[in-house]
Phi, psi and omega in degrees: 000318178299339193275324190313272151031259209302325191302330195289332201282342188272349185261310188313293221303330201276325186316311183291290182340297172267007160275124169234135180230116178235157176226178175212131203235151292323155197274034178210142147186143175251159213219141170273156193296147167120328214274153150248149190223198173198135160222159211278100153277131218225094173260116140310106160099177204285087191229140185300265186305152188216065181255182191228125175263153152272155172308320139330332161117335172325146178275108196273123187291151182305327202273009166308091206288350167263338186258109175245176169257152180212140139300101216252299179211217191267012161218047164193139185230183188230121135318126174217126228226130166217127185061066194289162208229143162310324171331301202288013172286185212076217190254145156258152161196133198277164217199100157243153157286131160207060217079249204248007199247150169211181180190153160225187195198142143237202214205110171253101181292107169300117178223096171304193160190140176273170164248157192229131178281117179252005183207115209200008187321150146246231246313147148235141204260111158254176184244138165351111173099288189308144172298092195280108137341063160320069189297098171241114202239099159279108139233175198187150159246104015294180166304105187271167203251113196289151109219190210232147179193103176236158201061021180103330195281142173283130214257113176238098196329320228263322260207319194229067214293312162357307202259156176200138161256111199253150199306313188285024155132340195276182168236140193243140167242114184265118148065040189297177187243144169282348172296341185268329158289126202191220161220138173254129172283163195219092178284127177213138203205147183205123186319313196308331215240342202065025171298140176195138161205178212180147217223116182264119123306107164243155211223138203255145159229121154280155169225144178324158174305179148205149183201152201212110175293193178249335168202125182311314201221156197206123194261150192207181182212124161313049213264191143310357184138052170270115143237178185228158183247124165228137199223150162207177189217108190273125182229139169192181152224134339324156170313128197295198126282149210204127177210162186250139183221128202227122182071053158073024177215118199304141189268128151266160170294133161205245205264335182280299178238158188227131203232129172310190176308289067083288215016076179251311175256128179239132207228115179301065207284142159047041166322123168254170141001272224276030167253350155355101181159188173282146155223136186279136151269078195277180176210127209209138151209207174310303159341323190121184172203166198226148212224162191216132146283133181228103195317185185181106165240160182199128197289202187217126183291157209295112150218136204294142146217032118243125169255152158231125120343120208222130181221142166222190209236088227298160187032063130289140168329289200207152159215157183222158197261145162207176195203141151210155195244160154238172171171180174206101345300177179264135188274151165318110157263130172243157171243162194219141175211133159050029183105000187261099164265171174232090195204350191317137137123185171276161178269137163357153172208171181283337168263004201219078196291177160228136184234165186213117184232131160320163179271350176246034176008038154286000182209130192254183189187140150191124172232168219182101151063235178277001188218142190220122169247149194259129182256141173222130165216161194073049192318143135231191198246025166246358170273003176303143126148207205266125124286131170288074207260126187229103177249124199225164172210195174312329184254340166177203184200151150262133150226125185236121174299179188206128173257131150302069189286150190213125166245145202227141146329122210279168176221141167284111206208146188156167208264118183302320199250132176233122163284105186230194162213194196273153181093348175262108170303201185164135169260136175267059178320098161248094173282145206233137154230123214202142168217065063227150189348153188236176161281139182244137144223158193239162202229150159198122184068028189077019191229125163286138214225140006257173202253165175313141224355070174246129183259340192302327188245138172232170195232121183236099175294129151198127190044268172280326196249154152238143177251168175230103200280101172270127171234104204288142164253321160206201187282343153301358183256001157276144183153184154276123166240162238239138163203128174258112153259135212215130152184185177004284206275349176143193189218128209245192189183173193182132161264133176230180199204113146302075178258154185294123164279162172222234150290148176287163163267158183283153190308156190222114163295106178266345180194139169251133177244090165274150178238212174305264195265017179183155205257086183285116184237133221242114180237150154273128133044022203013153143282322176228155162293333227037046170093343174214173170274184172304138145262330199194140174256155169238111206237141210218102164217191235192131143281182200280124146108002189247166179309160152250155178271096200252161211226107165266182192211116162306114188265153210231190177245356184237359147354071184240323170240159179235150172273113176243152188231186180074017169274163181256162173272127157092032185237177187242133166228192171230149163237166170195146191257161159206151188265159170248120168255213160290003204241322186159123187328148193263166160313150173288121154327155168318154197244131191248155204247143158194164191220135199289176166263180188276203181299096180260012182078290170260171202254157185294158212294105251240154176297152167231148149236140183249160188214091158334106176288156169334301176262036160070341164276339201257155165205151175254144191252126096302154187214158197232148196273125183255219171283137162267025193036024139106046184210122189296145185279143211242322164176180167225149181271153174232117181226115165240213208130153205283151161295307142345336200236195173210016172237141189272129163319150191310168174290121158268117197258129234222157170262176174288006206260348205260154212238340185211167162218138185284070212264081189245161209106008224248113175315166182292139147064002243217138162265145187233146198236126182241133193229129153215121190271110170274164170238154159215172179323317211275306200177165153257159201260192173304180029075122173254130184235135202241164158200153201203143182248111181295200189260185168273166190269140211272156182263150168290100200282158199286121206059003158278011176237044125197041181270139192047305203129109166340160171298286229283321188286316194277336160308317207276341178286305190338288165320293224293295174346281180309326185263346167294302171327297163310341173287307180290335185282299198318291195317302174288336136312293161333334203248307186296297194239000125105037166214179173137208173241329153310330180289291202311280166354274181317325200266339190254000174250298187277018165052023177244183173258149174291157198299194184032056172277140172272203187278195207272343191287004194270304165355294195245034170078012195285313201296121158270174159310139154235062155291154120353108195270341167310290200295306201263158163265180225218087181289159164221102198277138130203155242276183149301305140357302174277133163351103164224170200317081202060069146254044197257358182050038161297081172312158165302138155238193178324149120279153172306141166337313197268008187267124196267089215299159167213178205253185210260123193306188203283011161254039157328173146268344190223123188321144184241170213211084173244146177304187162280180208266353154255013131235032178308337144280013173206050120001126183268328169283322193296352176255027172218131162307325194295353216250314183289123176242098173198158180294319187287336182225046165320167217249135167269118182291201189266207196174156175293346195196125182333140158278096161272152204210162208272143190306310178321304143356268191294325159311315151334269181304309201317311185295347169293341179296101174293178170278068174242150177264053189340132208281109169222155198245131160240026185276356175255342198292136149349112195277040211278150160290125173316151181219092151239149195263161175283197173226124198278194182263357171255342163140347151358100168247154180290140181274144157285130201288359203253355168219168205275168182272143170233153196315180197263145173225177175317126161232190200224126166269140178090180175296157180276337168315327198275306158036263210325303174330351197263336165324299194286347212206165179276027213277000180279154198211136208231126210284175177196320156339087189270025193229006178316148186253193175289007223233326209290296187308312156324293167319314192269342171281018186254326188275164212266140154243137200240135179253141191224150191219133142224163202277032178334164179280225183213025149325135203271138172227132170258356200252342183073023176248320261222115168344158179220140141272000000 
C-alpha cells in the first residue's frame, strides 16, 4: 500500500512539473498621469525566467529607472511603474520559462490625465496702451475647452471687440486700460468626462510717470557747511522710482550728496562753484520713465587762498605774516592771535587800503583788495605759534592758520625755594622753555653734580623739565643749586635754594563744645608750616592729675574741628593739640579745661557719609559715632527705600564696633533715602539721614556677551597663573637660596636644610649674609643696651609732591624691623607710622612725652601689627643684660626720665637661640593684653629685647617705602 502511495505522488509531481501557470495581479488598472503603481506575476510550477514585456514588444531591463522589473524569488516577480506617463499606457506582459515549456499572462494599463495648468502666472503685468497676451497653457486628456470670466461675467470676442480667445487658449486684450485691471478666470472644462477646473489670474496694468519739479531754478551760495535742496514730484503706477542725475551720471548718496526714502529731494552738502549747472529728475517705474530739469545756480564765499609760514629769530626787527582771499563779494581779512584780534577800524576796499596798528604799535595790519599782511616787530618768543587769517563777505567766511616759528634762547621757570630735611629726598623743578630744545646741567658751588661717587643726588629728565633729586646727608648738603640750560640760540642759568624744613607751630584750640560722652574741639592752623604741609594733627586729653590720652586725625584741607569720644559724663578734663608735618610734631598747644555734660540718655543722632560702590548699584553708609549719651552704644539700626515708593527695605542691625554698612542691589537710576539710628540702654537717638541717587545703568557692548570667556572664567585663570608662578618662585628659592615655604617646611617640621645648604657654621648662627647687597638687606642686631642714633626725635618731614621718596637714613629716630624683600609687606615697620615717609602715610616722630590713645584706639593699632619674625642670625648678638620695659594695661610702656621715647619696634620673645626659627613663621607676637598683671610684666623683663634695623642697599628707590644707610 506504501509503494502505491509514493507512485501516485510521484506522477502528480511530474504532472506539475510539465504544466507552468501564470498570473498577474491585478490583470487591469488606470493609472493618473503622476501616479506610481505596481504588479505581481505570480508562477505555477518550475520555472527558470520570469520576464517582462512592454507594450512595443521590448523586453524590459532591470536598469530601466520608470519601468522597473524586480525578481522577488523563484516564482514571482514585480512590475513597477514609476511616475506613470502617457507614454507608459498599454498592454504588459509577464513571460516564464522552463526549458523548451513557456506561459504567459498580461496586464493592460490604463494611463489618464487630469487637467492640468502648467504655465499659468500671477500676476501679469502690462503697460498702459499695449495689447495685453493673458497667458493660460492647459492640458488634459481629451483636450479641454478653454473659456474666460472677468468680474463673474463670462468674457465674449462677438459682444467686445477688445477681447479675443485665441486658439491656444490665451486671451488678448487690444489698448488694456487700467480699468482692465483685476482678476481673471481662466476656466477649463472637458465635455467628454464633464471635468472643469480654473485658474484666478491677476492682471497689473501699469502706468507711465508724470513729473513736476518744485522750483525750475534754486539760487544757492558756496557757504561753509551749507546745503541746498532740490526736490520734484512723481505720480505713476507702480510708484516711480525717483534719481537725480547731474552731467549725465546718476548721484548716489555719500559724502557729497544725500537723497531722501523716496529720492524725490536731492540735498546738496557743502556746496561749491563748481555744483553749478542743471540737474534731472528722472522717474522710472515699470510703464517707462519721465524726466524734468532743475537749475542750481551758486555764488561763491569768502576763500583764503594763500597763506605763509614765517620762522625768526627773538629781538629781530621785524617779521610779516600774509594772507590773500577770493570771494563775491571780496572779502575782509582779520587776524586773531591767542584770543587777541587785529581788525579794528574799517576794512579794506578795492580803493582804500587799510591799517590797523597796535598801541605799543608792535603789530601792524595793512589790507588791500584780497591780500592782508600781519607786521610784528620787536620779535619775541611769546610771538611763536598759531595765527588766525579770516576772510569774509556777506556769504561767509574761511578761516586758516599761519604759524610763527620764533627761535630763542632757553628761559627758565620753576618754585625757587624747596623744603626738606635731612634723610629726606626733595626735587628741584627747572622747567625749561627753548626752541630749539636745550641741555639742562646742574650745578653746585661751580661743580657739576652729581659728582663722582655721589649717591645722595640725582637727575630725573621728563619732556622739557629736569629734576634734581637731592636726599640731604647733613647740612651742607642744603643750599644753592645752579641750572643751566644751553642751545643753539644761547644759555640761560637759574638758582634754586635747598632749604632745611622745619616743625610746625602749634595749633590754637578756639572752643570745645562737650556733651556726655565727647567733645568737639574747634582749632586754627598752624601760622607756619615749615616749609611742607600738615599731615596730622595730634590731639591729646586728660582728667585732672592722669596720664594723657591721644589721638591722630589725618589733616584734610577743610579740617577745623575733631570729635573726641569715649569721656565720661559730668567730669572735667583738659585738652591740647599738636601739628605734625614731615619733618616732625609741633609743640602742644595751651591746654584747655571742659567739663562734659551729664547723662542724658539717648545717644545723638550719628553723621552719615556715602560712597558709591565700584559697581554703580551698590552704596557704602559710613556713619561716624556722635555722643553717646554717657550710656555705651549698644547697636545700630538701618533702613532705607527708594523714595517713590513708601515701604521700608526690612531693618538691618549693625553691631555696636561698626562703622559702615553696604547696601547693594540697588535699581538703577533710583533716588534712595537712609536712615540710621544709634541705640543704647537709654534709648534711641534721631535718625542720621541721607540721600543719594544711584548711577544710570551702563548699556551693554554689542556681542559682548557672547564673545569669550566670561569675568569670572578669566579672574579664575588669572588665580590659577598666578599661584603656579609662586609655586615655581618658592621651588626656586628653596633649590638657590635656601628660602621660601618649602625652606620654612624642611627646617621646621622635618629638621633638614634645603639643598645647596651651607656650611654647618650657617647652621648654628655664625654665617653672615654673603648675598649680593644690590639685592639683599644689610641686617645690624643690637641689644637694648647699645647706643642708638638721634634719639632726640627730629623726625622726617612732608617731600615734594614729585619726590620719588625713600626712606630715612640710619640717623633716623626710630630703628626700623624689616623682613626680607618677599616679605616686605608684612613688615614689622610698616605698622607704625613713624616707619612710612611718605605724604599719604608720614612718620610720627618722638616726642617729649608718651602718646595715649583711647582703649578703641588702642585695640585698633595692636591689631594692625602684623606677625613677622625678622629673618636674622643671632647667634653673635652681644651678650648684654636684658632690658625690657614693662607694657602698661594700656598698651603703653613707661618712658625713662633720663631718654627720649622711642617709637615701638620689634621684639624678639624668648631665647635668642631661638631667632633664627623666625624664617618660617610669623612668631613675633606684640602684647595685646591690656590686662597683665605685675607678676606678667616682670615675667617679661627677664627677656632680652633685641632692636633689629635693616640696612637696604644704596640703590635709587623710587616707591617711597624703603630704608637708606
Amino acid at each position: 500500500m506504501l509503494q502505491i502511495r509514493d507512485i501516485l505522488w510521484g506522477f502528480l509531481y511530474i504532472a506539475c512539473a510539465a504544466a507552468i501557470q501564470v498570473q498577474v495581479t491585478p490583470t487591469h488598472r488606470e493609472i493618473s498621469v503622476g501616479e506610481s503603481k505596481f504588479f505581481l506575476c505570480e508562477v505555477v510550477g518550475d520555472a527558470k525566467d520570469i520576464d517582462w514585456f512592454a507594450p512595443n514588444g521590448e523586453k524590459i531591463l532591470p536598469n530601466n529607472p520608470n519601468v522597473q522589473v524586480n525578481r522577488n524569488d523563484e516564482t514571482t516577480s514585480t512590475l513597477t511603474i514609476y511616475h506613470a506617463d502617457v507614454d507608459d499606457a498599454g498592454i504588459y506582459k509577464c513571460v516564464a520559462k522552463s526549458g523548451d515549456k513557456e506561459a504567459q499572462a498580461t496586464v493592460q494599463v490604463k494611463i489618464f490625465q487630469k487637467i492640468t495648468f502648467k504655465n499659468v502666472p500671477s500676476p501679469q503685468e502690462f503697460n498702459e496702451g499695449d495689447d495685453a497676451d493673458i497667458i493660460c497653457d492647459v492640458v488634459g486628456s481629451p483636450v479641454p475647452f478653454i473659456l474666460w470670466k472677468h468680474k463673474g461675467v463670462r468674457i465674449q470676442s462677438n459682444k467686445d471687440v477688445r477681447y479675443n480667445v485665441m486658439d491656444n487658449g490665451h486671451l488678448l486684450i487690444r489698448g488694456i486700460k487700467k480699468t482692465d485691471e483685476g482678476a481673471y478666470n481662466c476656466e477649463a472644462r472637458v465635455m467628454e468626462t464633464g471635468e472643469i477646473n480654473f485658474k484666478m489670474i491677476y492682471v497689473v496694468v501699469n502706468v507711465l510717470p508724470t513729473i513736476r519739479a518744485r522750483q525750475s531754478e534754486v539760487n544757492a551760495t558756496a557757504d561753509m557747511g551749507v546745503s541746498i535742496l532740490l526736490a520734484c514730484d512723481a505720480d505713476g503706477f507702480p510708484e516711480p522710482a525717483v534719481t537725480w542725475a547731474y552731467n549725465n551720471v546718476i548721484l548716489k548718496s555719500g559724502d557729497k550728496y544725500s537723497l531722501n526714502e523716496d529720492g524725490s529731494e536731492l540735498v546738496i552738502k557743502d556746496v561749491i562753484k563748481v555744483d553749478e549747472g542743471d540737474y534731472t529728475c528722472i522717474a522710472r517705474n515699470k510703464a517707462g520713465e519721465m524726466s524734468q530739469e532743475v537749475s542750481l545756480n551758486v555764488f561763491v564765499q569768502a576763500k583764503i587762498t594763500y597763506l605763509n609760514n614765517e620762522t625768526a629769530i627773538e629781538f629781530d626787527d621785524e617779521v610779516t605774516l600774509t594772507c590773500e582771499a577770493s570771494g563775491d563779494p571780496t572779502p575782509s581779512i582779520s587776524w586773531s592771535f591767542q584770543n587777541r584780534m587785529f581788525s579794528e577800524g574799517e576794512q579794506a576796499s578795492w580803493t582804500r587800503p587799510d591799517q590797523y596798528e597796535s598801541h605799543d604799535r608792535n603789530i601792524v595790519v595793512r589790507s588791500h583788495a584780497r591780500v592782508s599782511s600781519l607786521l610784528l616787530k620787536n620779535v619775541d618768543y611769546t610771538h611763536a605759534g598759531q595765527y588766525l587769517c579770516t576772510a569774509s563777505n556777506s556769504i561767509g567766511q574761511d578761516n586758516q592758520p599761519v604759524y610763527l616759528e620764533v627761535r630763542y634762547a632757553p628761559k627758565i621757570h620753576g618754585e625757587v625755594a624747596v623744603y626738606t630735611w635731612e634723610g629726606n629726598p626733595a626735587n628741584i623743578s627747572c622747567e625749561v622753555e627753548a626752541h630749539p630744545g636745550a641741555s639742562v646741567t646742574w650745578f653746585r658751588d661751580g661743580l657739576q653734580v652729581p659728582a663722582v661717587n655721589t649717591t645722595n643726588v640725582k637727575i630725573y629728565s621728563k619732556q622739557s623739565n629736569s629734576y634734581l633729586q637731592v636726599s640731604p646727608e647733613s647740612q651742607s648738603d642744603f643750599g644753592s643749586y645752579n641750572c643751566t640750560a644751553t642751545n643753539a640760540m644761547g644759555t640761560e642759568s637759574k638758582e634754586f635754594l635747598l632749604i632745611q624744613a622745619e616743625v610746625p607751630s602749634s595749633p590754637k584750640i578756639q572752643r570745645v563744645e562737650p556733651f556726655s560722652s565727647s567733645a568737639v574741639v574747634e582749632f586754627n592752623e598752624p601760622d607756619s608750616f615749615g616749609g611742607v604741609p600738615i599731615i596730622k594733627y595730634l590731639v591729646e586729653w586728660r582728667l585732672d592729675g592722669h596720664g594723657w590720652t591721644g589721638k591722630e586725625y589725618d589733616a584734610t584741607e577743610d579740617l577745623t574741628s575733631i570729635t573726641i569720644v569715649g569721656l565720661t559724663p559730668d567730669t572735667i578734663y583738659e585738652v591740647k593739640m599738636s601739628a605734625v608735618n614731615g619733618k616732625g610734631e609741633s609743640e602742644s598747644s595751651a591746654a584747655v579745661k571742659f567739663k562734659t555734660g551729664p547723662i542724658q540718655g539717648e545717644p545723638s543722632a550719628p553723621k552719615l557719609e556715602a560712597m558709591v560702590q565700584n559697581q554703580g548699584n551698590a552704596l557704602k553708609v559710613n556713619w561716624i559715632k556722635q555722643d553717646d549719651g554717657g550710656s555705651p552704644i549698644k547697636h545700630y539700626l538701618v533702613r532705607y527705600k527708594a523714595k517713590h515708593v513708601s515701604d521700608w527695605k526690612p531693618e538691618i542691625r549693625m553691631p555696636h564696633g561698626s562703622e559702615y554698612v553696604v547696601l547693594g542691589g540697588l535699581d538703577w537710576n533710583t533716588e534712595y533715602e537712609v536712615r540710621v539710628v544709634a541705640v543704647n540702654q537709654k534709648g534711641k537717638s534721631e535718625p542720621g539721614i541721607l540721600s543719594f541717587r544711584t548711577a544710570t545703568e551702563p548699556t551693554t557692548m554689542p556681542g559682548a556677551s557672547g564673545s569669550g570667556l566670561s569675568t569670572g572664567a578669566i579672574v579664575g585663570i588669572l588665580i590659577v597663573v598666578f599661584f603656579a608662578l609662586l609655586v615655581a618662585v618658592d621651588v626656586t628659592c628653596y633649590f638657590l637660596n635656601k628660602c621660601g615655604l618649602l625652606m620654612c617646611i624642611a627646617v621646621n617640621f622635618c629638621g633638614k636644610a634645603g639643598p645647596g645648604a651651607k656650611s654647618k657654621d650657617m647652621e648654628e648662627g655664625k654665617a653672615n649674609f654673603t648675598k649680593d647687597e644690590s639685592k639683599e638687606p644689610i641686617v645690624e642686631v643690637r641689644t637694648e643696651e647699645e647706643p642708638t642714633q638721634n634719639q632726640e626725635g627730629v623726625g622726617p618731614a612732608e617731600p615734594n609732591e614729585t619726590t620719588p621718596l625713600t626712606e630715612p637714613e640710619s640717623n633716623a629716630a626710630t630703628p626700623l624691623v624689616s623682613a626680607l624683600h618677599s616679605n616686605a609687606t608684612n613688615s614689622v615697620a610698616e605698622s607704625f607710622s613713624a616707619a612710612q615717609i611718605s605724604p599719604a602715610h608720614p612718620p610720627t616722630p618722638a616726642k617729649d612725652h608718651p602718646l595715649k590713645s583711647s582703649p578703641a584706639a588702642q585695640s585698633s593699632t595692636v591689631e594692625s601689627q602684623p606677625n613677622v619674625g625678622p629673618l636674622v642670625d643671632l647667634s653673635d648678638a652681644p651678650n648684654a643684660k636684658p632690658v625690657t620695659e614693662p607694657i602698661r594695661a594700656n598698651g603703653e610702656r613707661p618712658q625713662k626720665q633720663s631718654e627720649a621715647p622711642e617709637s615701638p619696634k620689634s621684639q624678639v620673645d624668648g631665647p635668642i637661640k631661638d631667632a633664627p626659627h623666625t624664617l618660617c613663621t610669623d612668631a613675633t607676637t606684640y602684647p595685646q593684653n591690656d590686662k597683665k598683671t605685675k607678676d606678667d610684666v616682670k615675667t617679661e623683663a627677664n627677656n632680652t629685647a633685641v632692636e633689629v634695623k635693616t640696612v637696604p642697599n644704596e640703590a635709587p628707590q623710587t616707591n617711597g617705602n624703603e630704608s637708606k644707610a
